[in-house]
C-alpha positions in Angstrom: 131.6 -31.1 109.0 134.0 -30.8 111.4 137.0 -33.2 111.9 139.7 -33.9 114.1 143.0 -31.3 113.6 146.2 -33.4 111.7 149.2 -33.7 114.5 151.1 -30.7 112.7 154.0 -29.7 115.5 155.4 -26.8 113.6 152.2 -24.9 113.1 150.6 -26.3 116.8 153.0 -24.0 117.9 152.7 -20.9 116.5 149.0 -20.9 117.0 147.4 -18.6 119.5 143.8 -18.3 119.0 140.9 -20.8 119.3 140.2 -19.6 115.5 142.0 -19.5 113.1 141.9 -19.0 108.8 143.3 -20.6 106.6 142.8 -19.2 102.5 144.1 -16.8 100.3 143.7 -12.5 99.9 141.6 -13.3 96.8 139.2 -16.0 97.5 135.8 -15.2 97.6 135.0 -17.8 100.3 137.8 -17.1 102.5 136.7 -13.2 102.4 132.9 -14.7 103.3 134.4 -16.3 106.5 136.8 -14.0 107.7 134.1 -11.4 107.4 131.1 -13.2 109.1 134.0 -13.6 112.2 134.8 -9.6 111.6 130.9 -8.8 112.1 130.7 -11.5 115.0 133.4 -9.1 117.0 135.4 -12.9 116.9 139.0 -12.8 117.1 140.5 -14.9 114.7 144.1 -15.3 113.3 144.3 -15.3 109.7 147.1 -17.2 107.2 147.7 -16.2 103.4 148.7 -19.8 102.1 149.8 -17.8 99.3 152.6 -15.9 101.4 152.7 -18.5 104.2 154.8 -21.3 102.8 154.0 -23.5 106.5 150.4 -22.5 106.4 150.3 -23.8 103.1 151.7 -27.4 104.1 149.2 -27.6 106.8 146.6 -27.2 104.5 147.6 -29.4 102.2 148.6 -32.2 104.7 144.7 -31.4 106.4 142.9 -31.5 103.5 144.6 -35.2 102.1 146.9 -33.4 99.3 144.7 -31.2 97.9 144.6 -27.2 98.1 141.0 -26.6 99.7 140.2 -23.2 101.5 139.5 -21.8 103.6 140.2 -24.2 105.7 138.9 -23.3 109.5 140.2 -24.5 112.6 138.1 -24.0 116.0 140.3 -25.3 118.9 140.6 -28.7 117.6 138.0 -29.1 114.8 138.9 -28.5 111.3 136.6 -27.2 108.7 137.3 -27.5 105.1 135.2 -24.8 102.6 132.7 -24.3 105.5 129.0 -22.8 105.5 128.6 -19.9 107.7 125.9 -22.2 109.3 128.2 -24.9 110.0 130.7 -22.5 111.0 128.5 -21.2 113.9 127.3 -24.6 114.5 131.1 -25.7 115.8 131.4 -22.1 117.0 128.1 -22.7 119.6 129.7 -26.2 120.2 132.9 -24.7 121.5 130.9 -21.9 123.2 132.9 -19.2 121.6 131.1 -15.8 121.9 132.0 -12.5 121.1 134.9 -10.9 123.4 132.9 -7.6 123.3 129.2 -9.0 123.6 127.3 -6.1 124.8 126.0 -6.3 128.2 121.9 -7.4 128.6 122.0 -6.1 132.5 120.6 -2.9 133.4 117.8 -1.3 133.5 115.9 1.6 130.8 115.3 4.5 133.2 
């Protein structure tokens, strides 16, 4: 379930995207994620909490002391260890689509 994003100024401002990733190269889950974005044509920024000693605070301090990934963020919603389904839930909330849907107009002559 989505929650409301921790008042974090040093990583507010380095954030660019409406999505970003929080996790590590070699979890499992954080692959599923970042994958199921890659496939949705989403753009997404990505931190290694591994290599990322801020991104790793932020985590921590968002998830009440503990290390839980990936952690998603979507605008202003944080997701700890989500479901894809929840995932596009807060996606279709936010109405974030793909930046290169196809288009449905035209006609088959």
């Amino acid at each position: 379930m989505a929650s409301p994003l921790p008042s974090i100024s040093h990583m507010e401002d380095n954030v660019t995207r409406a999505i970003q990733v929080y996790g590590t190269g070699w979890c499992a889950l954080t692959y599923r994620v970042r994958e199921y974005l890659m496939h949705a044509r989403l753009t997404y920024e990505f931190f290694d909490i591994d290599h990322d000693e801020k991104a790793h605070e932020f985590v921590v301090a968002a998830t009440e002391g503990q290390r839980r990934f990936p952690l998603v963020v979507v605008e202003d919603d944080v997701m700890t260890v989500p479901t894809i389904p929840q995932l596009q839930r807060v996606l279709d909330a936010h109405e974030i689509r793909s930046e290169r849907e196809p288009s449905r107009r035209g006609s088959m002559a």
